[in-house]
C-alpha positions in Angstrom: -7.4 -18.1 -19.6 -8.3 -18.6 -15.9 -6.2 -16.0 -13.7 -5.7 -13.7 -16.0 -7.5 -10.6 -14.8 -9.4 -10.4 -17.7 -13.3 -9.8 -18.4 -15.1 -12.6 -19.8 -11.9 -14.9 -19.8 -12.1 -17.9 -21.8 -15.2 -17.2 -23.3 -15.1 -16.6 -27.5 -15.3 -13.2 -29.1 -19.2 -14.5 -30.0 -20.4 -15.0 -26.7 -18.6 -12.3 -24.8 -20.5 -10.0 -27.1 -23.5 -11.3 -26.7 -23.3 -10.9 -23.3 -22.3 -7.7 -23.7 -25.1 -7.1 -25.4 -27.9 -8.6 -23.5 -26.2 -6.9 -20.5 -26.5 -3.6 -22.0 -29.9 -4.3 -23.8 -31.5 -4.9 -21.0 -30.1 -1.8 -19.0 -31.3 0.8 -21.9 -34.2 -1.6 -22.3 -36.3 1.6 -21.3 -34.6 3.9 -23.4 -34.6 2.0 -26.5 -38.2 1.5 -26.7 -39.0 4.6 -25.1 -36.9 6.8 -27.4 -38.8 9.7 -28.8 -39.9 8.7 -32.3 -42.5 10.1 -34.3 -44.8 6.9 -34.6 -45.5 5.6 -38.1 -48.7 7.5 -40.2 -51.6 5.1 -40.8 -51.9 7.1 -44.2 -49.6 6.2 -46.4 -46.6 3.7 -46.4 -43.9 2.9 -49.5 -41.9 0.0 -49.2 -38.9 0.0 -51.5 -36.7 -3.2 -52.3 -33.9 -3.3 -54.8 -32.4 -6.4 -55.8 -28.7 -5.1 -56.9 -28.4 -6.7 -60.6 -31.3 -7.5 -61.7 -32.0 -6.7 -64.9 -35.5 -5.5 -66.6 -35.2 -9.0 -69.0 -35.4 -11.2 -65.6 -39.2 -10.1 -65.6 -40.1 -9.3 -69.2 -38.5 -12.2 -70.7 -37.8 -14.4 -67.8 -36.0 -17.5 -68.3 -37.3 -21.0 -68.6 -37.4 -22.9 -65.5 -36.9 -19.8 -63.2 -39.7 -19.3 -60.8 -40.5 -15.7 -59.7 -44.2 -15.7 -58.8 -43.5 -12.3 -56.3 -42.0 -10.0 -59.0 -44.3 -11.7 -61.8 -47.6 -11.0 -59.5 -46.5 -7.6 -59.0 -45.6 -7.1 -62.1 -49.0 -8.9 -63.7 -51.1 -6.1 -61.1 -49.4 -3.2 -61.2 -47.1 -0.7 -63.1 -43.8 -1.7 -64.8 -40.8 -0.5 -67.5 -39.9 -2.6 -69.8 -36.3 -0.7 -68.9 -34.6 1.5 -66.9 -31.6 3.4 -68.2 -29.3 4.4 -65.7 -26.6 6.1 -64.9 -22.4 6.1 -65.6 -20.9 4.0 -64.5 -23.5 1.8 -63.9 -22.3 0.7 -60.6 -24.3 0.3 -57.1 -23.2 3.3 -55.4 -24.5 6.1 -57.7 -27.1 4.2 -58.9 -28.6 3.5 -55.4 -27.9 7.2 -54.7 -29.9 8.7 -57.9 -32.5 6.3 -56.8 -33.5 8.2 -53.7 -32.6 11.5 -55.1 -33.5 11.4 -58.3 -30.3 13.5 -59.6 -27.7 12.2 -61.7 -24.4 11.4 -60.3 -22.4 15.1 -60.9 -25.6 16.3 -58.3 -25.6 14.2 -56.0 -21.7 13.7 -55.6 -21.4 9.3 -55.1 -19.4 9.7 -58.4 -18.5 5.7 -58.4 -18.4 3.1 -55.9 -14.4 4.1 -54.5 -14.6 7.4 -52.5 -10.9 8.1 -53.4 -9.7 9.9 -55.8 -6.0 9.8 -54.8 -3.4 6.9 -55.9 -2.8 4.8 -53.7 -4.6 6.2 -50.6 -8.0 4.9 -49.0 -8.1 2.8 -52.3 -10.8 0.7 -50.5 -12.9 3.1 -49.1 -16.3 3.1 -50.4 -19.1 6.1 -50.3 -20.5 4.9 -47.1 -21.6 8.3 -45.3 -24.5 9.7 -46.1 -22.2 12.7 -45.9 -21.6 12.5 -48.9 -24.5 13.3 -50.6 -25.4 16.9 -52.2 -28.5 16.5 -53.3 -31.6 16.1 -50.6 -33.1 12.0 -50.2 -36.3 10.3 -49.7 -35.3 10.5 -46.3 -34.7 14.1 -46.0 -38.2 14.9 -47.3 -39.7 12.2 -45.0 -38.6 13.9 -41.9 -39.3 17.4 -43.4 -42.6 16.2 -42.9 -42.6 14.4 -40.1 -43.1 10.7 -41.7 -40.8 7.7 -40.4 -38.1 6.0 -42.4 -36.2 2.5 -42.0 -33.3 1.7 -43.9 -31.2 -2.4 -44.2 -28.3 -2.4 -46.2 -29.4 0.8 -48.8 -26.3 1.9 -49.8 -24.7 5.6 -49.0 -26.4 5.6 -45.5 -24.5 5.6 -43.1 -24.8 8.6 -40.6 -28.4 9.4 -42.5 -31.2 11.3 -40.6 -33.4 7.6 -41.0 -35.3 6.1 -37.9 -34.0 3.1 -37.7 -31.0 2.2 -40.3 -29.0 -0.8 -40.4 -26.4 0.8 -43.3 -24.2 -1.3 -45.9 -20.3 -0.7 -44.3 -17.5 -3.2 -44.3 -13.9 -3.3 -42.8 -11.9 -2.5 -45.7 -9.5 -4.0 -44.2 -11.4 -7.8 -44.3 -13.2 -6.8 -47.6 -16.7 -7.0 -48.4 -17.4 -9.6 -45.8 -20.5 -9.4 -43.5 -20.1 -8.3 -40.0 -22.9 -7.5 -37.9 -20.5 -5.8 -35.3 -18.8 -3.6 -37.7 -21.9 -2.9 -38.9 -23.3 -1.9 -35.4 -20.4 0.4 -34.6 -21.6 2.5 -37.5 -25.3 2.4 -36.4 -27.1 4.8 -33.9 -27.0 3.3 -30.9 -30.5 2.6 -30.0 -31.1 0.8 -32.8 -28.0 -1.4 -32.8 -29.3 -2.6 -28.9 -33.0 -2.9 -30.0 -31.8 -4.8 -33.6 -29.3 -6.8 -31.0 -32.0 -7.3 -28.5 -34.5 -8.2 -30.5 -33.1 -11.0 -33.2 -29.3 -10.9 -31.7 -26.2 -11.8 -33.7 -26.7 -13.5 -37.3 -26.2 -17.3 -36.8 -23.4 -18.7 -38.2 -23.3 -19.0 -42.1 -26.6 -17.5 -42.4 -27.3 -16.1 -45.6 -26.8 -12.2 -46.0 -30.2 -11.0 -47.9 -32.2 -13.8 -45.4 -31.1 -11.8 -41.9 -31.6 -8.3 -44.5 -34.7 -9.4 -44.4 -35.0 -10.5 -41.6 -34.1 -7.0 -40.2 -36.5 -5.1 -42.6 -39.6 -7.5 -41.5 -38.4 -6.4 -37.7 -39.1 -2.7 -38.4 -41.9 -3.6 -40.7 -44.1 -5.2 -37.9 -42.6 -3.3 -34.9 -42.4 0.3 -35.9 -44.2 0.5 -38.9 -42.1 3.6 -41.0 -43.9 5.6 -44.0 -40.9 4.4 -45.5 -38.6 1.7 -45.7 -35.6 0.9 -48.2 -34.1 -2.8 -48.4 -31.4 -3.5 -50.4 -30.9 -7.1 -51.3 -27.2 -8.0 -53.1 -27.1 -12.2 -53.5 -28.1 -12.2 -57.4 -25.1 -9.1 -57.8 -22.7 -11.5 -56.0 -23.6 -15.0 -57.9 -23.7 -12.8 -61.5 -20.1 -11.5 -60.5 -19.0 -15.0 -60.1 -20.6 -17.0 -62.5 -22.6 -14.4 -65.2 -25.7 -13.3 -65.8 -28.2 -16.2 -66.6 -25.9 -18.8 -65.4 -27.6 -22.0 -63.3 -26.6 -20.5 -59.8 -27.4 -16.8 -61.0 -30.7 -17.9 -61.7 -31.6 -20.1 -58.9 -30.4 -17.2 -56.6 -33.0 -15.0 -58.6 -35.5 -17.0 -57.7 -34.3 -16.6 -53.9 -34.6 -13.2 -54.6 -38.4 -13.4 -55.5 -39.0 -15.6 -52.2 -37.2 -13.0 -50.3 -39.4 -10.2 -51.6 -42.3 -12.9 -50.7 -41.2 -12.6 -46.8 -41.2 -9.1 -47.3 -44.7 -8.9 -48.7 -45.7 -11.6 -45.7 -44.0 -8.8 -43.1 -46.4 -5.8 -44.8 -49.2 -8.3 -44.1 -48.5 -9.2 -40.4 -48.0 -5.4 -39.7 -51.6 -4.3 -40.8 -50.1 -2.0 -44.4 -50.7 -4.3 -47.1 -54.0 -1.9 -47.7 -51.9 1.3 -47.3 -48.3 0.6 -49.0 -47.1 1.2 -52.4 -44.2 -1.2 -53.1 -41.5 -0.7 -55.7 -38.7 -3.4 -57.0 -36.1 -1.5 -58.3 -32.7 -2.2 -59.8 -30.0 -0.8 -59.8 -27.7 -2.1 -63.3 -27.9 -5.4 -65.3 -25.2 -7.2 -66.5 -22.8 -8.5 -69.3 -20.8 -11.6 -69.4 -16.9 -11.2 -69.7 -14.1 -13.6 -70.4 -11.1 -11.5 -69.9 -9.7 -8.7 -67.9 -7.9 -5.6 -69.6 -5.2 -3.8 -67.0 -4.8 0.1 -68.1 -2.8 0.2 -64.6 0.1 -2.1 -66.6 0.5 0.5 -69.1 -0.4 3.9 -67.0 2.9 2.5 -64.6 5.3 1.8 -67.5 4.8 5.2 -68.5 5.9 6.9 -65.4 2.5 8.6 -64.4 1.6 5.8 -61.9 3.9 4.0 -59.4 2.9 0.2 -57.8 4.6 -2.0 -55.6 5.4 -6.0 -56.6 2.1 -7.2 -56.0 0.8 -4.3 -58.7 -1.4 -2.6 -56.1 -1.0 1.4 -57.0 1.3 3.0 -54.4 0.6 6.5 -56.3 1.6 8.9 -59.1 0.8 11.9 -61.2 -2.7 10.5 -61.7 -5.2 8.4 -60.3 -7.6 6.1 -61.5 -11.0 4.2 -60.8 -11.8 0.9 -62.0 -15.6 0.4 -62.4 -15.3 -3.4 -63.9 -17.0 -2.0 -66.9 -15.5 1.5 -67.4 -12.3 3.1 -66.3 -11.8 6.6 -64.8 -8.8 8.7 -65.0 -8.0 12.0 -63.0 -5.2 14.3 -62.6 -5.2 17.3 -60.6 -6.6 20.7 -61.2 -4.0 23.1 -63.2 -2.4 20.2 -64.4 -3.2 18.7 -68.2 -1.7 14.8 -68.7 -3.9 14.2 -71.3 -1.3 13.5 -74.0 0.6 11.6 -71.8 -2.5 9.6 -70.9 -3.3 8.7 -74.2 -0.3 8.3 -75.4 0.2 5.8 -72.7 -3.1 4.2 -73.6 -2.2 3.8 -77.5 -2.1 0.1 -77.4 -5.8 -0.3 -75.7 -7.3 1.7 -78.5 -4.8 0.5 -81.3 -6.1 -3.0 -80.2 -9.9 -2.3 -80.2 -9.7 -2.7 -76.1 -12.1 -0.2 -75.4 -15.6 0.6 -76.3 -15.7 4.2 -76.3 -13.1 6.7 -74.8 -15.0 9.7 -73.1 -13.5 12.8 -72.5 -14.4 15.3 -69.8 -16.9 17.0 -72.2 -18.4 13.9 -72.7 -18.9 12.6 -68.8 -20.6 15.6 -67.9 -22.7 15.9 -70.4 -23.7 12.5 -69.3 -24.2 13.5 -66.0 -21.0 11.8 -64.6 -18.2 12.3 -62.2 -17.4 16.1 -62.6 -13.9 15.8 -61.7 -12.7 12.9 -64.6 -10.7 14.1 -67.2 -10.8 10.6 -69.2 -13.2 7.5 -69.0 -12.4 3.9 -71.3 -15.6 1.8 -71.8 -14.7 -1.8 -71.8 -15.7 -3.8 -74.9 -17.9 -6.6 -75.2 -16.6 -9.9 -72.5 -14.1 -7.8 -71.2 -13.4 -5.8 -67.6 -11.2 -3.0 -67.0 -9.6 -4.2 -63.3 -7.0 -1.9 -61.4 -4.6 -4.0 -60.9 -0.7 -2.6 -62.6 1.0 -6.5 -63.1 1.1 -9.2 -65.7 -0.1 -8.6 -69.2 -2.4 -6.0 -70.7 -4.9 -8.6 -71.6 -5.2 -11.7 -69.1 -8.0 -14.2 -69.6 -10.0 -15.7 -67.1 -10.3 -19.3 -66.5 -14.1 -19.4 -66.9 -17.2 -16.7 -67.4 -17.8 -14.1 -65.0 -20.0 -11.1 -65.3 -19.8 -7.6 -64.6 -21.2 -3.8 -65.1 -20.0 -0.2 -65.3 -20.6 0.1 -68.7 -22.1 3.0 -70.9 -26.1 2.6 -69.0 -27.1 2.4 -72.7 -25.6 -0.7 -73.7 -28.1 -4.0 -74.0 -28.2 -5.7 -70.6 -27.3 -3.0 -68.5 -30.7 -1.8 -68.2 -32.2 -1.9 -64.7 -35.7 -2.4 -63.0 -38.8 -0.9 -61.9 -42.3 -2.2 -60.7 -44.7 -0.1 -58.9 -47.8 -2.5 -57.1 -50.4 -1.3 -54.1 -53.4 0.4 -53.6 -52.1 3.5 -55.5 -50.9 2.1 -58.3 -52.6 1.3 -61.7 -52.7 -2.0 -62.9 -51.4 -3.2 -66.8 -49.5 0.1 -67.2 -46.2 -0.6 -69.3 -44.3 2.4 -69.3 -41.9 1.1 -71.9 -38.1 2.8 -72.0 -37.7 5.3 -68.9 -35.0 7.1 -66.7 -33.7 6.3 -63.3 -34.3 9.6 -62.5 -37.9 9.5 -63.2 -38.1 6.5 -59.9 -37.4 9.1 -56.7 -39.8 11.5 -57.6 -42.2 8.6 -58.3 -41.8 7.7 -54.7 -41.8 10.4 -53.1 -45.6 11.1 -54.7 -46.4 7.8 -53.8 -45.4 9.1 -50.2 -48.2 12.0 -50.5 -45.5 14.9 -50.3 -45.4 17.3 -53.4 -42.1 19.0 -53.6 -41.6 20.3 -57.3 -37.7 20.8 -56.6 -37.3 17.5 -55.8 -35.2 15.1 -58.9 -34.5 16.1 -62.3 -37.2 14.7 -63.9 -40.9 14.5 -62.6 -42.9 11.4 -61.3 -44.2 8.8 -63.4 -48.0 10.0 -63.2 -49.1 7.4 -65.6 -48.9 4.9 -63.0 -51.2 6.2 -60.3 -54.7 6.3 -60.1 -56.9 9.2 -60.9 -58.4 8.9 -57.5 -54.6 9.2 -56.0 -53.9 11.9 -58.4 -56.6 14.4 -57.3 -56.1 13.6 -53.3 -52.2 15.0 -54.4 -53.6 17.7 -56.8 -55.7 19.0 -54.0 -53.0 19.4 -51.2 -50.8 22.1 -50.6 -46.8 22.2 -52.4 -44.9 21.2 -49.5 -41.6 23.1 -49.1 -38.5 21.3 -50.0 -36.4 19.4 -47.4 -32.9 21.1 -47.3 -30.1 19.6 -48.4 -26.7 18.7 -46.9 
């Protein structure tokens, strides 16, 4: 109000920000596009765009009346797999991660979504920090040799040695709600006043993939990075809320395709649709469910978990992860709850609630989260959910969708398409791994680093011509990792 000493009084939290930052913008005006950068090779570009959800079916069998002319034409002229197996759980964290590093999830450490593994503490916290990961990244062999990265949205990022990175990172506190300024506070701070300078705040309502895109085109045309990684999340969000192949799930697909048109459009303005490969990746499918399945209910009456009135876990002997599809237990080193778990479990498996029940053996032999002593796979239409009130089994009121599962089971299987002036056309590479996709790219890239991944790149899709420029270049050492 008028009088009161304060800065900016009686103006709203929108425009005194903006302010704030056109006022600060245009003092570091210099230094922001001054800032010493390497400037983008004219050699070779990649440009990789994930749209979380979709799975391999929405472009091998796509369904009548949904129009996807983007992911069909790349499809139709370049390399594809009919599927992608991933990895457990099949949720966006891990997945994204194995994506740029090519390890499976016990390697590279984003385990699950949830970074804690301690009841009732940080239980909204997801694997934001780039931190986190063990294993080295696209991005850390890009800048081993000199090459520029961008980043919108990839997950696991924050904090990441990338050029110019707008990361995915929410308030927990709000939920998974989009907020530029959060978002900013977590950026470096060149970018955030160039991003802020250049397109300013998201308008009101906007849609979240348009102003990721929006972002990505930005660094596209201006700076021009040997690499950038978009991650797009609208078809994840409508297939939570209404399943997979549902009328809103499908017209948001299509959105999807029209996105990845704009994004194509950007390459084209910036002078690299001759020199960049482009890759639509995936990170799970999904299944349709019906019903939720609480382990928390049963976990609290028998004494090894504690929860307030509202059933959110307060703590315990144990902790636990829900991954929608697929439920993960811990207990602490030295300790063994195991009969006590299962015990407490008895009526889930007595009354064919779960899939499969994994036991630590078993996860890490799948690659998994090192550190779970127990994992439930959901059965068909059902979710585990982490909530410890109400009844074991509680139906919903109308079909939702989820993932998490066992990266084997039909519809969880994820996507790849490789299109550009490296790239074969009419190769079908039928069944492959997600570990076989960061090593793909980072050839694609022009760096040769036989450490890199688990499994080597998918040569098949690359022209001979591309295959002998690589074959006759040095082995470049390995970036380090963290």
């Amino acid at each position: 109000m008028p009088g009161s000493g304060r800065p900016f009084a009686g103006f709203s939290r929108r425009r005194t920000l903006t302010l704030v930052f056109a006022i600060l913008g245009l003092a570091a005006l210099g230094l922001v596009f001054a800032t010493d950068r390497p400037a983008g090779s004219a050699a070779r570009h990649v440009l990789v765009i994930s749209v979380d959800g979709m799975g391999s079916s929405s472009y091998t069998h796509p369904p009548a009346g949904v129009r996807i002319p983007n992911i069909r034409r790349l499809m139709e002229r370049g390399s594809f797999a009919d599927a992608v197996e991933g990895v457990y759980p099949t949720v966006t964290y891990p997945s994204h991660t194995t994506l740029v590093t090519g390890r499976m999830p016990f390697e590279h450490g984003i385990y699950t979504n949830l970074a804690s593994r301690q009841a009732g503490k940080n239980s909204e916290d997801w694997f934001w920090f780039a931190d986190a990961i063990k294993s080295p990244t696209l991005w850390d062999e890009a800048r081993a040799q000199h090459l520029t990265t961008a980043s919108v949205a990839w997950p696991v990022t924050v904090g990441a040695h990338i050029d110019w990175d707008v990361p995915e990172i929410w308030d927990p506190a709000k939920g998974e709600v989009p907020d530029a300024l959060y978002v900013a506070r977590h950026m470096d701070v060149t970018t955030a006043l160039e991003v802020g300078m250049a397109l300013g705040l998201p308008p009101r309502g906007s849609e979240d993939d348009e102003n990721r895109v929006r972002l990505a085109s930005y660094f596209l045309t201006k700076h021009r990075p040997n690499l950038t990684l978009v991650h797009l999340e609208g078809l994840d969000l409508a297939e939570h809320a209404t399943g997979p192949g549902s009328k809103r799930s499908l017209a948001i697909l299509g959105r999807e395709d029209f996105h990845i048109g704009e994004l194509l459009a950007a390459l084209k303005e910036a002078g690299l649709e001759s020199t960049t490969d482009v890759f639509v990746v995936s990170d799970h499918g999904f299944l349709s469910i019906v019903r939720d399945i609480q382990p928390n209910v049963l976990l609290v009456k028998a004494g090894l978990l504690t929860a307030d009135f509202a059933g959110n876990i307060t703590g315990g002997k144990i902790a636990t992860v829900s991954n929608g599809g697929s439920f993960f237990i811990y207990w602490p080193e030295g300790t063994d709850f195991s009969a006590e778990v299962r015990a407490a479990l008895k009526p889930i498996t007595d009354q064919g609630l779960a899939y499969a029940v994994l036991d630590q053996e078993n996860l890490k032999r799948m690659g998994a989260d090192p550190h779970a002593r127990l994992a439930l796979d959901a059965p068909d239409g059902a979710e585990f959910t982490e909530l410890a009130t109400g009844p074991l089994v509680k139906p919903l009121t109308a079909r939702e969708g989820t993932h998490g599962f066992l990266p084997s089971r039909p519809g969880l299987q994820s996507a790849f398409i490789a299109y550009g002036p490296d790239v074969q056309s009419g190769v079908d590479l039928g069944l492959i791994q997600m570990t076989e996709i960061a090593p793909t790219i980072l050839r694609a890239m022009g760096i040769q680093d036989p450490t890199f991944g688990d499994l080597p790149p998918l040569e098949a899709i690359f022209k001979p011509e591309h295959q002998d420029v690589l074959a006759s270049r040095p082995v470049r050492a390995p970036a380090s990792g963290r």
